[in-house]
N, C-alpha and C positions, 0 to 999 in steps of 0.2 A: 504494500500500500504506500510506505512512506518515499520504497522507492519509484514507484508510476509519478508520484506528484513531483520526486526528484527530477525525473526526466522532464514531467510535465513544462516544469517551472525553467530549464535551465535550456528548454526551443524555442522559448520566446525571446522575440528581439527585446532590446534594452527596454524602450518606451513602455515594454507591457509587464517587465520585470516591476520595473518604478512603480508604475500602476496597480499591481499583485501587491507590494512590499506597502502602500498605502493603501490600499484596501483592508488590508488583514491589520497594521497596524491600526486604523481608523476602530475596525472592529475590538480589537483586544481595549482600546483606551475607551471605549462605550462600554465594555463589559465591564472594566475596571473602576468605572464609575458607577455604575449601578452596585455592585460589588462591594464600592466603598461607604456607597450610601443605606446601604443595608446593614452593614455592617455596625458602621457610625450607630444606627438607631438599635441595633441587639444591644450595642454595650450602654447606651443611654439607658435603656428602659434595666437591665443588668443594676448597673450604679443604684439606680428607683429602686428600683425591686430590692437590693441588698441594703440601702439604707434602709428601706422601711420594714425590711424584718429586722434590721437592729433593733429599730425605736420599738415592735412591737415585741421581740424579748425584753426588750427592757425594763415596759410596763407587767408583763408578765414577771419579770424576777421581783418585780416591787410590788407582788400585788399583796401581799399579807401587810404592809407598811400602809399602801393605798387604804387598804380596806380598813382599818385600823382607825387612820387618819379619818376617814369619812364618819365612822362610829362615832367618834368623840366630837368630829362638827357636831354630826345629828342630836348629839347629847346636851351641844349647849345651844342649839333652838329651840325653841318653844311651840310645839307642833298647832298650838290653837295660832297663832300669829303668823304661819308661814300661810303663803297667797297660792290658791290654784290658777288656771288662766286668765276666766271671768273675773278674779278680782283681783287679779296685778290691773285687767282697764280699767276697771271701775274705780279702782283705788287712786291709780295715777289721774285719770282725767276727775276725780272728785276734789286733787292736790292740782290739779292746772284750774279750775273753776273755781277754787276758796281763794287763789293767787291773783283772781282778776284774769286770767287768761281765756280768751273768749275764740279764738280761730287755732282749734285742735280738729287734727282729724289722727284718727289709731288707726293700726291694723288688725286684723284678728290674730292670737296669742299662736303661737307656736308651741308642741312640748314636747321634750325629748325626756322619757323615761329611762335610768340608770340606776337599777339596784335599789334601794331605797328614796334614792330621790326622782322627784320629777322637776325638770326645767323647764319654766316657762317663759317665751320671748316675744314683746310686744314692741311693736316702731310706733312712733308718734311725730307729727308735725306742727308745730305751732307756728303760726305765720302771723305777720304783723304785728309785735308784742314790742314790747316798752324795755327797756333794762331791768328795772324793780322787779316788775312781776315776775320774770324769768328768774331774777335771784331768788326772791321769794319762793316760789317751785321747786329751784335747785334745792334750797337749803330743808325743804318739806320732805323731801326725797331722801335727804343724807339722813334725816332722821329716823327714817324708816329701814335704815341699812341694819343688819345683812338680808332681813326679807325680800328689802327690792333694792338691786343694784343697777347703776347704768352704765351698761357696756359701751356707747357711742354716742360722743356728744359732738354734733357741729352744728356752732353758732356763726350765721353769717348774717349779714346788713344787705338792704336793697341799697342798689347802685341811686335811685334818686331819691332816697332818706334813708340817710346812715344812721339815723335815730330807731327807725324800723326795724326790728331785727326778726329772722326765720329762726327755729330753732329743729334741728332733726337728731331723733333720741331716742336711743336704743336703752328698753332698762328689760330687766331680768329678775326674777324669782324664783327662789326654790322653796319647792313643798315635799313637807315627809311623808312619803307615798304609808299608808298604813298594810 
């Protein structure tokens, strides 16, 4: 075989040698690039894949510490004071409405179940609000910590009254699942 193509290759005049010798090259540097691009993305997703069974033995060697640690939160909550979904909104928008804040809209509550806890996660919008009341709200909220926490606060101004302020707020609550 290798020798017919021997022959093949060495009765052609020069021009069609060149031509052969860039053809086959053309093709090996297309295969080598696909080749590399395949390649490239096995070891990417490799890398993924191996970090992230690290971090999940990780949590696994820790889970007796984990579990532990979550016991002794649960311990020093007060199970009648922690908030299900309905009343992380009810409670927050009751605290944006006692503060004078009047352009609220919620989203419906999110909950992610975990062992004894459940998480619940509510967004809110306040649009058009003053400084004071917004403090006032913030600092009604802190008081209610660690029942309801807020995970995302961005406070920004409209462009034609910087007096104006939005406010987008992510808070969160945990309940002791019975």
């Amino acid at each position: 075989m290798i020798r017919a193509v021997r022959i093949f290759f060495l009765t052609r005049a020069l021009r069609e040698k060149l031509l052969l010798v860039a053809f086959v090259a053309i093709g090996a540097i297309w295969w080598f690039s696909a080749f590399s691009k395949r390649a490239g993305t096995f070891w990417r997703e490799q890398r993924s894949t191996t970090t992230r069974l690290a971090e999940q033995a990780q949590w696994i060697k820790n889970r007796t510490i984990i579990e532990k640690t979550a016991q002794k939160t649960a311990e020093r909550l007060d199970p009648s004071r922690t908030l299900n979904g309905n009343q992380l909104v009810t409670t927050v928008a009751q605290l944006a409405t006692e503060a004078g804040l009047k352009n609220t809209v919620s989203s419906a509550p999110t909950t992610e179940k975990s062992g004894q806890f459940a998480v619940h996660t509510a967004a809110y919008d306040i649009n058009q609000a003053a400084w004071d009341p917004l403090k006032t709200f913030y600092e009604s909220l802190q008081k209610r910590s660690p029942y309801i926490s807020v995970e995302r606060f961005i406070l920004s101004s409209a462009a034609n009254n910087p007096a104006t302020l939005t406010l987008n707020l992510k808070v969160v609550s945990v309940e002791i699942v019975p």
